[in-house]
DSSP file (Angstrom, degrees, kcal/mol; ACC not computed):
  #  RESIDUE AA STRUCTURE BP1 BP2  ACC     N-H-->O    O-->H-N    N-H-->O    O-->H-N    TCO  KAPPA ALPHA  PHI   PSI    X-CA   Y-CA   Z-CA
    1    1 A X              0   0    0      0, 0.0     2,-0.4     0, 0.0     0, 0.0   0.000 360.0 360.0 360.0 146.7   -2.5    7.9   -3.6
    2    2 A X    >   -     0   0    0      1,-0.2     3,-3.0     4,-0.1     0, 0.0  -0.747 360.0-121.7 -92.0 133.8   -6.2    7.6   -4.0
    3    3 A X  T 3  S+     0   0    0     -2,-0.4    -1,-0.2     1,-0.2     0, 0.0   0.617 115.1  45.6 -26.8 -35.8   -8.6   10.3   -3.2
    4    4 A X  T 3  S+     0   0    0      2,-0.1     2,-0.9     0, 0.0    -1,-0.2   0.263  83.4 121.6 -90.1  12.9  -10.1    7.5   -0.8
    5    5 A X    <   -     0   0    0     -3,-3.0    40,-0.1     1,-0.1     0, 0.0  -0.521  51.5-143.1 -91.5 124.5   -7.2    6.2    0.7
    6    6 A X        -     0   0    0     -2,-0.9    40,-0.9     1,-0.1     2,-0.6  -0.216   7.4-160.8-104.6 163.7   -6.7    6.3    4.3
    7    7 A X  B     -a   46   0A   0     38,-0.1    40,-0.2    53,-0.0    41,-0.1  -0.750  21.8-142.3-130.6 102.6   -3.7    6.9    6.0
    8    8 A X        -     0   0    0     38,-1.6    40,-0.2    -2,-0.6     3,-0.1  -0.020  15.1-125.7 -63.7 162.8   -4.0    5.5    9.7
    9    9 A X  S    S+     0   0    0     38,-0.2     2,-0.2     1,-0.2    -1,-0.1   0.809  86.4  22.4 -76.9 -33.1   -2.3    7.5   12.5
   10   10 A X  S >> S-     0   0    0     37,-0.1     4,-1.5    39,-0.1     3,-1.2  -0.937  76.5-114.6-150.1 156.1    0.0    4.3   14.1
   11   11 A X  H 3> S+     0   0    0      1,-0.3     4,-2.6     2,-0.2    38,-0.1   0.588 115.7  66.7 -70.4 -11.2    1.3    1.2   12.9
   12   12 A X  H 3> S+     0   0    0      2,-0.2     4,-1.7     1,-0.1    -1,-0.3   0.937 102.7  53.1 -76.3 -37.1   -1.3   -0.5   15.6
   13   13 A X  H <> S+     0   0    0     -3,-1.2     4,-2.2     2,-0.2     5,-0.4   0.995 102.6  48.5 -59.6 -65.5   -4.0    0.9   13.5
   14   14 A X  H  X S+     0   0    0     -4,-1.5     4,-1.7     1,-0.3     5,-0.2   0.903 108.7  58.7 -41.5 -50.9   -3.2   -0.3   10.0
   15   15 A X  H >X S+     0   0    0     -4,-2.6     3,-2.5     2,-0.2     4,-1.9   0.986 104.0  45.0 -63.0 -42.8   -2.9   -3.4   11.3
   16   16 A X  H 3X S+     0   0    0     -4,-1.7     4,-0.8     1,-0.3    -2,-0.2   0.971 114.0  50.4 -26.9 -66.6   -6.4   -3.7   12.9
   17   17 A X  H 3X S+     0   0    0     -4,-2.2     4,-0.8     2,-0.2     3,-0.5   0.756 104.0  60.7 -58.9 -11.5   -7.7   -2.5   10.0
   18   18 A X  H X< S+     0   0    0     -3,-2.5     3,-1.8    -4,-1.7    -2,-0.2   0.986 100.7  56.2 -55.8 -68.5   -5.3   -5.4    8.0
   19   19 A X  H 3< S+     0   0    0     -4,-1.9    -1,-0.2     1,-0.3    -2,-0.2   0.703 105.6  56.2 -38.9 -42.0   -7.3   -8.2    9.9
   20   20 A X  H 3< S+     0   0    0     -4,-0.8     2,-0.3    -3,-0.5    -1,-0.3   0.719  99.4  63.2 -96.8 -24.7  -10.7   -6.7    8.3
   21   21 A X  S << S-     0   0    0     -3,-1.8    67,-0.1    -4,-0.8    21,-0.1  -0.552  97.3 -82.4-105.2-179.6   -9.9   -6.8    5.1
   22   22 A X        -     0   0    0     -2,-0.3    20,-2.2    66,-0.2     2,-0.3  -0.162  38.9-146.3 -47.5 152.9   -9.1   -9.7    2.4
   23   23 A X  E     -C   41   0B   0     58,-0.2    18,-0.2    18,-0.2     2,-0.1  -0.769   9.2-158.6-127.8 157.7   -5.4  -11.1    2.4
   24   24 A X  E     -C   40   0B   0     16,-1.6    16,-0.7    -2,-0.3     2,-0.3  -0.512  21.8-127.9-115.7-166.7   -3.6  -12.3   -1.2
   25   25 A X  E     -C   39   0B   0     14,-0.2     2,-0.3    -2,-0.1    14,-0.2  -0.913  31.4-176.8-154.9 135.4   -0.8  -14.4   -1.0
   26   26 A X  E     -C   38   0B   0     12,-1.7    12,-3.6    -2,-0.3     2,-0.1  -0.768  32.2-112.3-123.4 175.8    2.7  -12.6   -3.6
   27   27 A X  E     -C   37   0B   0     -2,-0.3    10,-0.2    10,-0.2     5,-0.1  -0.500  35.5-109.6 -97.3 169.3    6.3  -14.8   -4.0
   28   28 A X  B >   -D   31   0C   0      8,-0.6     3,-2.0     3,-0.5     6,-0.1  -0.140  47.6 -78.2 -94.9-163.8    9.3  -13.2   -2.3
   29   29 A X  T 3  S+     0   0    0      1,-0.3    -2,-0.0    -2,-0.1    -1,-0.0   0.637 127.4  76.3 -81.2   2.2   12.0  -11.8   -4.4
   30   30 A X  T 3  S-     0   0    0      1,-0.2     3,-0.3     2,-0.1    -1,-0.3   0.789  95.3-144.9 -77.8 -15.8   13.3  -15.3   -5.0
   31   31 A X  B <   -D   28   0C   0     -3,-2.0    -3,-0.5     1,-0.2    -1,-0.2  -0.741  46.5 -35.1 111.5-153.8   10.2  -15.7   -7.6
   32   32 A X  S    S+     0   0    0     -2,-0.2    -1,-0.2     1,-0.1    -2,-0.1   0.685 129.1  67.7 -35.3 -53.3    8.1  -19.2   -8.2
   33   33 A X  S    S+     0   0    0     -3,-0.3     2,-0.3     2,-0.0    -1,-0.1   0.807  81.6  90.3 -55.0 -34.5   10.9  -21.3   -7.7
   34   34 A X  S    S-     0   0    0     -3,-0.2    -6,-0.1     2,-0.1    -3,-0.1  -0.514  75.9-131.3 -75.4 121.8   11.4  -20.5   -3.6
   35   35 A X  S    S+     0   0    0     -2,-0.3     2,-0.2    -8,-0.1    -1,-0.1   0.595  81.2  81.0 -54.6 -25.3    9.6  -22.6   -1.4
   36   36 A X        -     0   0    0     37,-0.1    -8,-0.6    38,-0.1     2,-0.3  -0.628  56.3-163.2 -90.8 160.9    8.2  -19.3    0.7
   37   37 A X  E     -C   27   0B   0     36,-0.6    33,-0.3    35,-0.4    35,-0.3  -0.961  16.1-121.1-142.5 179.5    5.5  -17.0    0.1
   38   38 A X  E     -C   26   0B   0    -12,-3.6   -12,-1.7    -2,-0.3     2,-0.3  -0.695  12.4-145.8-115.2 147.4    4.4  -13.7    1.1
   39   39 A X  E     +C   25   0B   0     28,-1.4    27,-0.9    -2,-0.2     2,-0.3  -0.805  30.3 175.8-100.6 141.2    0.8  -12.6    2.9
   40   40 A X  E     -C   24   0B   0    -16,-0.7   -16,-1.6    -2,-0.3    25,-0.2  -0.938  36.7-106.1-147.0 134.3   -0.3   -9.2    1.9
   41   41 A X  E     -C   23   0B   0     23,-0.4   -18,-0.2    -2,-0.3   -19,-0.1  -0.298  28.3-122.9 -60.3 131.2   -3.1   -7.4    2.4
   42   42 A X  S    S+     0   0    0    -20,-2.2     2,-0.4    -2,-0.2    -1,-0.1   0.461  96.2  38.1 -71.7   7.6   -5.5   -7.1   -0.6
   43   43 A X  S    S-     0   0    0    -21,-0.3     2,-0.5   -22,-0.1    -2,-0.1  -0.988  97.4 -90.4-132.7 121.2   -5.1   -2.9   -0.5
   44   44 A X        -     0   0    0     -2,-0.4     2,-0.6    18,-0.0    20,-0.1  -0.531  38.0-153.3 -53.8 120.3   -2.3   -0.5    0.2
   45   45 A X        -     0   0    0     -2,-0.5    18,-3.6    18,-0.4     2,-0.2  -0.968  11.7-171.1 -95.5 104.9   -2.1    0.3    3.8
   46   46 A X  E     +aB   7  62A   0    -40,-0.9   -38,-1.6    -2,-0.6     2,-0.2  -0.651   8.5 173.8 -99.4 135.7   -0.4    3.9    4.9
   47   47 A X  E     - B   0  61A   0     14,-2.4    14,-1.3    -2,-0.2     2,-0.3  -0.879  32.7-107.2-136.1-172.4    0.4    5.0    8.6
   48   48 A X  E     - B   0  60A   0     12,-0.2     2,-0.5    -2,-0.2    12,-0.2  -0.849  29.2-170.5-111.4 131.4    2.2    7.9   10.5
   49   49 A X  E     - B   0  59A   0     10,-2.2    10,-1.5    -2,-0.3   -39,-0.1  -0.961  18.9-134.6-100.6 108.6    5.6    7.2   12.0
   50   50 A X  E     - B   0  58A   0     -2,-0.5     8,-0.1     8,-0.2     3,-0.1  -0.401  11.2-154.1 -59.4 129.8    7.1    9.8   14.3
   51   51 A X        -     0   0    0      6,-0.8     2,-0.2     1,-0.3    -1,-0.1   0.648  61.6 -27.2 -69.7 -30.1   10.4   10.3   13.5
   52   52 A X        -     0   0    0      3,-0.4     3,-0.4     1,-0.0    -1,-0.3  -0.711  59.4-107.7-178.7 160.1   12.0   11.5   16.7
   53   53 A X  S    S+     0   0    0     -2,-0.2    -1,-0.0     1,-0.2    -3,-0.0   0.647 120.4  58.4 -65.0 -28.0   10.5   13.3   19.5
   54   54 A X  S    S+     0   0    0     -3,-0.1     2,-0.7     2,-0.0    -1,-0.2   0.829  98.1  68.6 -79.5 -28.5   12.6   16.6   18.0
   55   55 A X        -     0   0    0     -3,-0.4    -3,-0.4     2,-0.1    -4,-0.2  -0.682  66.7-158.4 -82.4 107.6   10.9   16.5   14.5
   56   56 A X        +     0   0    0     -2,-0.7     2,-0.5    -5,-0.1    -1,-0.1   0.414  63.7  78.9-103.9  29.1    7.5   17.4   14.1
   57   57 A X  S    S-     0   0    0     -8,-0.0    -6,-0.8    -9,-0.0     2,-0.3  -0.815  71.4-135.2 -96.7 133.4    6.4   15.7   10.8
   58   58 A X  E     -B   50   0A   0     -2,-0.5     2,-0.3    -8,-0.1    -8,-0.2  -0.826  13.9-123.5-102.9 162.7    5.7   12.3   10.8
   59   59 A X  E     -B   49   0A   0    -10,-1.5   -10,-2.2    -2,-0.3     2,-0.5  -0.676  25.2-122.4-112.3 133.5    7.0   10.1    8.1
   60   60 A X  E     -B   48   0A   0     -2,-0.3   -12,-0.2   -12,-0.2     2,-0.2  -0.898  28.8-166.0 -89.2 119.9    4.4    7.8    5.9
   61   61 A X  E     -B   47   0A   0    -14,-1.3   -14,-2.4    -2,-0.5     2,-0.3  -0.426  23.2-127.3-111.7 152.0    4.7    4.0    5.9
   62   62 A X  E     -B   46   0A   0    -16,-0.2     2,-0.7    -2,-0.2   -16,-0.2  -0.858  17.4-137.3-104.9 148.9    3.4    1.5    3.9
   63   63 A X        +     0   0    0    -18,-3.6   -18,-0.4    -2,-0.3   -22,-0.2  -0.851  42.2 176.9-108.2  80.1    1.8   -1.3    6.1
   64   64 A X        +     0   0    0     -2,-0.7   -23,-0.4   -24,-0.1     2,-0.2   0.948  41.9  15.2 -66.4 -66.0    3.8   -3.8    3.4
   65   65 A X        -     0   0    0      1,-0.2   -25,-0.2   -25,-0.2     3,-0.1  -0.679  39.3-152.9-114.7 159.0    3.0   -7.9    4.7
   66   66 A X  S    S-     0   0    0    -27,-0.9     2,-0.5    -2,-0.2    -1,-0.2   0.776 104.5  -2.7 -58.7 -79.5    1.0  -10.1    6.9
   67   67 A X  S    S-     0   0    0    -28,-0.3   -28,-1.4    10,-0.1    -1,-0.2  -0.980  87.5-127.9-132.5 127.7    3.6  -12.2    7.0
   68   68 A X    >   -     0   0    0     -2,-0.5     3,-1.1   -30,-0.2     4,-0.3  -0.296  39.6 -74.6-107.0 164.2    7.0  -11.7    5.2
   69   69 A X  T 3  S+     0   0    0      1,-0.2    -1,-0.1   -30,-0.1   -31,-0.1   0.015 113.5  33.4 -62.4 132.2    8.9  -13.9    3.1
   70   70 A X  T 3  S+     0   0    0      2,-0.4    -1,-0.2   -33,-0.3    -2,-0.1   0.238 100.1  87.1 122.0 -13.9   10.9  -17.0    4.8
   71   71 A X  S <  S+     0   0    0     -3,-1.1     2,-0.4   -34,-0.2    -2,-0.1   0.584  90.6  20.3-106.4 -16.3    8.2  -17.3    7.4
   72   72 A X  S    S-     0   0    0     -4,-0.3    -2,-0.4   -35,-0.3   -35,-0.4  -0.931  72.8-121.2-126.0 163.9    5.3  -19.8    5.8
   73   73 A X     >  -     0   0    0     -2,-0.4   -36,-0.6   -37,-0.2     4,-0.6   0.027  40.1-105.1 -68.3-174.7    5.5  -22.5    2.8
   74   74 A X  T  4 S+     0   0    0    -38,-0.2     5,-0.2     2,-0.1   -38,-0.1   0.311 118.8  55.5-107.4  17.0    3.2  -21.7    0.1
   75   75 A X  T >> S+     0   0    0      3,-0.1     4,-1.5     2,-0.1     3,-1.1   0.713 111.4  45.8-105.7 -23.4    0.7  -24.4    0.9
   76   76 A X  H 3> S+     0   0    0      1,-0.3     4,-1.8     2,-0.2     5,-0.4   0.955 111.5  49.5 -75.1 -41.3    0.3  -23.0    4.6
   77   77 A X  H 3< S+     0   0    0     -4,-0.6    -1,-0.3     2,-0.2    -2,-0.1   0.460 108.1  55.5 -91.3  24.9    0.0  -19.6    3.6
   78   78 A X  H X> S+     0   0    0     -3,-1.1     3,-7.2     3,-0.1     4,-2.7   0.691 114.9  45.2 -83.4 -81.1   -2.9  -20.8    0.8
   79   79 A X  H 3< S+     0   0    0     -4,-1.5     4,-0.3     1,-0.3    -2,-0.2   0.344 107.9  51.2 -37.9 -25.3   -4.4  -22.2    3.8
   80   80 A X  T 3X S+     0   0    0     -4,-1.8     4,-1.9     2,-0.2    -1,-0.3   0.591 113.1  48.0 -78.1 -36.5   -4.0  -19.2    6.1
   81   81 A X  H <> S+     0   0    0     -3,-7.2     4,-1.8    -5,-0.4     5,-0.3   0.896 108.9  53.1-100.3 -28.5   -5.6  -16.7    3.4
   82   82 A X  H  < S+     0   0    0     -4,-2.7     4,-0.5     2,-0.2    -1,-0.3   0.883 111.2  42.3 -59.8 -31.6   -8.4  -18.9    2.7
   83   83 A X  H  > S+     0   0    0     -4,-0.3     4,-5.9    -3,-0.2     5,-0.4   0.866 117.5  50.5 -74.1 -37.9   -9.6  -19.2    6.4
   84   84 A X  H  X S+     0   0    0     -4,-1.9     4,-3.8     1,-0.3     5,-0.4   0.994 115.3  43.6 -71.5 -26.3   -8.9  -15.3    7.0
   85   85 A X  H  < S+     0   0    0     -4,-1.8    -1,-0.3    -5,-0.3    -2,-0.2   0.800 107.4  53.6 -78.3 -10.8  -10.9  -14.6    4.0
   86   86 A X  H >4 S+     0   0    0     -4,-0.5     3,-2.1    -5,-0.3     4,-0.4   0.925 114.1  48.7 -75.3 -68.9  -13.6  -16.9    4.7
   87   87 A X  H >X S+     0   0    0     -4,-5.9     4,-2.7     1,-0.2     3,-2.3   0.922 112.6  45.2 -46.6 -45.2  -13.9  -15.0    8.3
   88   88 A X  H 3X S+     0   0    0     -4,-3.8     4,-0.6    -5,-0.4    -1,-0.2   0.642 111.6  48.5 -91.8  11.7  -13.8  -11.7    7.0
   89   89 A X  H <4 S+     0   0    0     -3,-2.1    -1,-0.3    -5,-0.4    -2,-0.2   0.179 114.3  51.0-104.6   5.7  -16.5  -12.3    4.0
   90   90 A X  H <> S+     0   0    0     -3,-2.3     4,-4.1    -4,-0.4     5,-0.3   0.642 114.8  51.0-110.3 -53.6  -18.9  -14.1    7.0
   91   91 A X  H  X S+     0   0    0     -4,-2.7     4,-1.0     1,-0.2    -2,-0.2   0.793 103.8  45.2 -48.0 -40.8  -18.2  -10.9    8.7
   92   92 A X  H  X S+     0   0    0     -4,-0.6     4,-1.4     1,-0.2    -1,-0.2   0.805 123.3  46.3 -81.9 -13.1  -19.0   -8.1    6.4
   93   93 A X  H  > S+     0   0    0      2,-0.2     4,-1.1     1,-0.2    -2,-0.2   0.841 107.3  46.1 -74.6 -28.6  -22.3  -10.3    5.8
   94   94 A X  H >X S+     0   0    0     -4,-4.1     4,-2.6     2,-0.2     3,-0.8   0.965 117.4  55.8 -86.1 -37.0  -23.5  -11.3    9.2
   95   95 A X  H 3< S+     0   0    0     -4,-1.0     4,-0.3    -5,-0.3    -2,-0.2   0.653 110.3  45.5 -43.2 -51.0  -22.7   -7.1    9.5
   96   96 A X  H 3X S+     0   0    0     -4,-1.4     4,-1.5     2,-0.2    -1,-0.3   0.713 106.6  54.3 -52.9 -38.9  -25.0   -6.5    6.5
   97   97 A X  H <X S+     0   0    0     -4,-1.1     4,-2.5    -3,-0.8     5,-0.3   0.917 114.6  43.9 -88.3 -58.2  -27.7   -8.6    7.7
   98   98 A X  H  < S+     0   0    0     -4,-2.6    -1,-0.2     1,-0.2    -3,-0.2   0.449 108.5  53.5 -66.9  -4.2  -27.7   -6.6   11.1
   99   99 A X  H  > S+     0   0    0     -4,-0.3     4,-2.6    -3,-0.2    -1,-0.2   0.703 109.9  46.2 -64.3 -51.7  -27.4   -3.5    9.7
  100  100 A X  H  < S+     0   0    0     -4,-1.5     5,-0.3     1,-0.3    -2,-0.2   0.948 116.2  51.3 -78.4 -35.5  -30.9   -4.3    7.2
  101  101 A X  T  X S+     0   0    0     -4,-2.5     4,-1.1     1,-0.2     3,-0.4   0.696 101.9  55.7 -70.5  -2.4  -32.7   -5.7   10.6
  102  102 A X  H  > S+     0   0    0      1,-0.3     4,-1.7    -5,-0.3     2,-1.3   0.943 107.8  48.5 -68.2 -52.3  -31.8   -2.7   12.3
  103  103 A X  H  < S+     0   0    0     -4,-2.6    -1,-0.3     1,-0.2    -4,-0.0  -0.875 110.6  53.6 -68.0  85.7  -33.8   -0.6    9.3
  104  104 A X  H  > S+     0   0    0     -2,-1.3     4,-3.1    -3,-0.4    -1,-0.2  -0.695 103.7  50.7 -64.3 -46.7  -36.6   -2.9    9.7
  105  105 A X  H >X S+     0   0    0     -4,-1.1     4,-1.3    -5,-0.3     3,-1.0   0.941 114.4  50.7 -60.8 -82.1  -36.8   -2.2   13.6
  106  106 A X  H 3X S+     0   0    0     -4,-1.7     4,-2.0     1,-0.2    -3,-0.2   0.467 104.0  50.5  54.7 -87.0  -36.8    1.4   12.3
  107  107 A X  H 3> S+     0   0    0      2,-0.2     4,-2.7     1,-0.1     5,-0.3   0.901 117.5  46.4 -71.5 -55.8  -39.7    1.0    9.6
  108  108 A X  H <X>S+     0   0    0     -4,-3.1     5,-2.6    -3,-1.0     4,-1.5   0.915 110.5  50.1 -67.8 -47.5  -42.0   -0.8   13.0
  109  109 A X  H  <5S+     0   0    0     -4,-1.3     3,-0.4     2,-0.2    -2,-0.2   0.965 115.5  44.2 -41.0 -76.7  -41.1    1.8   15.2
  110  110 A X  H  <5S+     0   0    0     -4,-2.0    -1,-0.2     1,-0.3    -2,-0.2   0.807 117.9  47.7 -12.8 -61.9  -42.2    4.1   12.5
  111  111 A X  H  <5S-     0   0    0     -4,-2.7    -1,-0.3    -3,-0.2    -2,-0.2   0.752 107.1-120.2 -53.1 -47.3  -44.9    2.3   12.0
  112  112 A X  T  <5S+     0   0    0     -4,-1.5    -3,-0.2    -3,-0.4    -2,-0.1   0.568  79.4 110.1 103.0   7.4  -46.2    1.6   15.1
  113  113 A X      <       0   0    0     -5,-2.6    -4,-0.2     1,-0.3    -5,-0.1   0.238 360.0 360.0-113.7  36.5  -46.1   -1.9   15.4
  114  114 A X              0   0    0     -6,-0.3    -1,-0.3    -5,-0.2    -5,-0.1  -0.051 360.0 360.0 -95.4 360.0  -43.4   -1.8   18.1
């Protein structure tokens, strides 16, 4: 595991955080030849599972698919990873862009010409 690597608290987190980043698209175990493929998120994704109410370690999970093999063709799930990954590259930009006019409101305030 990498120093930076986060390990979310519940399996509802890791997914949220799934949706924000870039998706790939890997073959099931059947290879090239099999008409499905698999959605995966473009990072390892960890979470906490409770194991039982008696146990007080929780167990660490890999947040594995988007969508797991059997469920899409491979031309839909081309098509699926391109749209999310178009959203979530328009998102960390329009995100950037409000971030650098914020620091410009900032600089005028500063300035004085606010």
């Amino acid at each position: 595991m990498s120093s930076n690597e986060q390990i979310f608290n519940s399996y509802e987190e890791a997914h949220r955080y799934s949706l924000t980043i870039p998706w790939k698209i890997e073959l099931c175990n059947t290879g090239e030849s099999c008409w499905c493929r698999v959605i995966v998120p473009s990072e390892p994704i960890k979470f906490k599972e409770k194991i039982s109410n008696w146990i007080r370690e929780d167990i660490t999970r890999d947040f594995d698919y988007i969508i797991p093999d059997g469920s899409v063709d491979k031309e839909t799930a081309e098509y699926v990873v391109e749209l999310h990954n178009r959203s979530v590259n328009l998102y960390q930009s329009q995100k950037k862009r409000l971030q650098a006019l914020e620091k410009l409101n900032d600089l005028d305030q500063e300035l004085g010409f606010e």
